[in-house]
C-alpha positions as CSV (number, residue, x, y, z in Angstrom):
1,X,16.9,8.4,5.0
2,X,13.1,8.9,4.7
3,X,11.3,9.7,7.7
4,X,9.0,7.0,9.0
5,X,5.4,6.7,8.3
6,X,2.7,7.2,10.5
7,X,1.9,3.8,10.4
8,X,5.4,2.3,10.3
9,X,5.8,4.6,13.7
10,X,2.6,2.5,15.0
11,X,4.1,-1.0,14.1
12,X,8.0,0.2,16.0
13,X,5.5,1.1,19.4
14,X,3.5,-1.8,19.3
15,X,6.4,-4.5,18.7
16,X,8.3,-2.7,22.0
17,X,5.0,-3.2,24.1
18,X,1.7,-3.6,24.6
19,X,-0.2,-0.3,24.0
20,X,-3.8,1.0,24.2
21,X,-5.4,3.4,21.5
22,X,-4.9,6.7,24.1
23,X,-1.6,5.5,24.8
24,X,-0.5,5.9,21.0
25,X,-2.3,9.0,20.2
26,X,-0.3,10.4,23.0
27,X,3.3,9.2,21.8
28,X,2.4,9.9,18.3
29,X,0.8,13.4,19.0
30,X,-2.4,12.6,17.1
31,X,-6.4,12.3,18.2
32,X,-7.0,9.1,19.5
33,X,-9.6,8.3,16.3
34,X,-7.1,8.3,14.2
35,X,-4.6,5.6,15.8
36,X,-7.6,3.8,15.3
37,X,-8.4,4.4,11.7
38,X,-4.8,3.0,11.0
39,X,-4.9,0.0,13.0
40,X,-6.6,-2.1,10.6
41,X,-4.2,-1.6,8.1
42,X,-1.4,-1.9,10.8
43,X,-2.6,-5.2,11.5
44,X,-3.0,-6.6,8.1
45,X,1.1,-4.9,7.3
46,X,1.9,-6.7,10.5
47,X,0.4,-10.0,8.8
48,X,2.1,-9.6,5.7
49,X,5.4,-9.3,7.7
50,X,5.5,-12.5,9.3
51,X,4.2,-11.1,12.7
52,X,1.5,-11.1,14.9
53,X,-1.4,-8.7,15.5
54,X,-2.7,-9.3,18.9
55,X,-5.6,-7.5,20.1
56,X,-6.1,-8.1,24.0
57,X,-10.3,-7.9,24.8
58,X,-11.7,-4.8,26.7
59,X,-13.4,-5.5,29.7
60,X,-16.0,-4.1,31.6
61,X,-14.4,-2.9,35.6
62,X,-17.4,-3.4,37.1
63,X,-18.6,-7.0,36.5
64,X,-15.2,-8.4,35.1
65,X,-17.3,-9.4,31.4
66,X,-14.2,-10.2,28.7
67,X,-15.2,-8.8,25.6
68,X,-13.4,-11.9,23.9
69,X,-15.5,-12.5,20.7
70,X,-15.4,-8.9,19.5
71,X,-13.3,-8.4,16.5
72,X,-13.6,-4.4,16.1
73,X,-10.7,-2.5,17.2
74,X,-12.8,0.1,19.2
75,X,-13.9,0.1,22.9
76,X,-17.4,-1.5,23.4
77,X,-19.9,1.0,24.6
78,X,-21.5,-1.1,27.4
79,X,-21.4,-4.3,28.5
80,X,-23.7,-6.4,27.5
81,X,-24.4,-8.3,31.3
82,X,-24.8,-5.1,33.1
83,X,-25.3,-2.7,31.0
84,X,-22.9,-0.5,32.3
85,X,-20.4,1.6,30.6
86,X,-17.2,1.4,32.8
87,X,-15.3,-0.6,30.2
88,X,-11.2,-1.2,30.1
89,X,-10.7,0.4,26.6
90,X,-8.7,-2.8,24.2
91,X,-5.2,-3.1,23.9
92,X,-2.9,-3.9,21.1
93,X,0.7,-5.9,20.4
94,X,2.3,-6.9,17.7
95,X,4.4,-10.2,18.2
């Protein structure tokens, strides 16, 4: 049996449970960058399955602003009400 992918390893955490970027890097034992360089293609493997990519919204801890119309897969640098940059990084699923 082949060992699994990187990427496959990335679809088998994120179907068991919601997960953040850090969160991944630390089960997989790789920077946090690069969990997020393959989560597009994640996504789009998870589409192609049948399944569901679900990307829950950061949100910034110190004036509760839901970042719920950004698409990108990366945490916000500040929020855009006040300015701050105490943001809830984004987390991922795949249903």
């Amino acid at each position: 049996m082949e060992p699994m992918t990187l990427r496959r390893r990335i679809l088998e955490l994120l179907r068991g449970q919601e997960m953040g970027a850090r969160e991944l890097s630390r089960a997989l034992g790789i920077r946090e960058a690069e969990v997020l360089a393959h989560l597009e293609h994640v996504a789009r493997t998870a589409a192609g399955a049948g399944e569901r990519f679900t990307l829950i919204p950061s949100q910034c801890l110190l004036c509760g602003f839901v970042f719920e119309e950004r698409r990108r897969l990366t945490r916000p640098g500040r929020c855009p009400r006040c300015r701050r940059s105490r943001i809830e990084p984004p987390r991922y699923r795949i249903r």
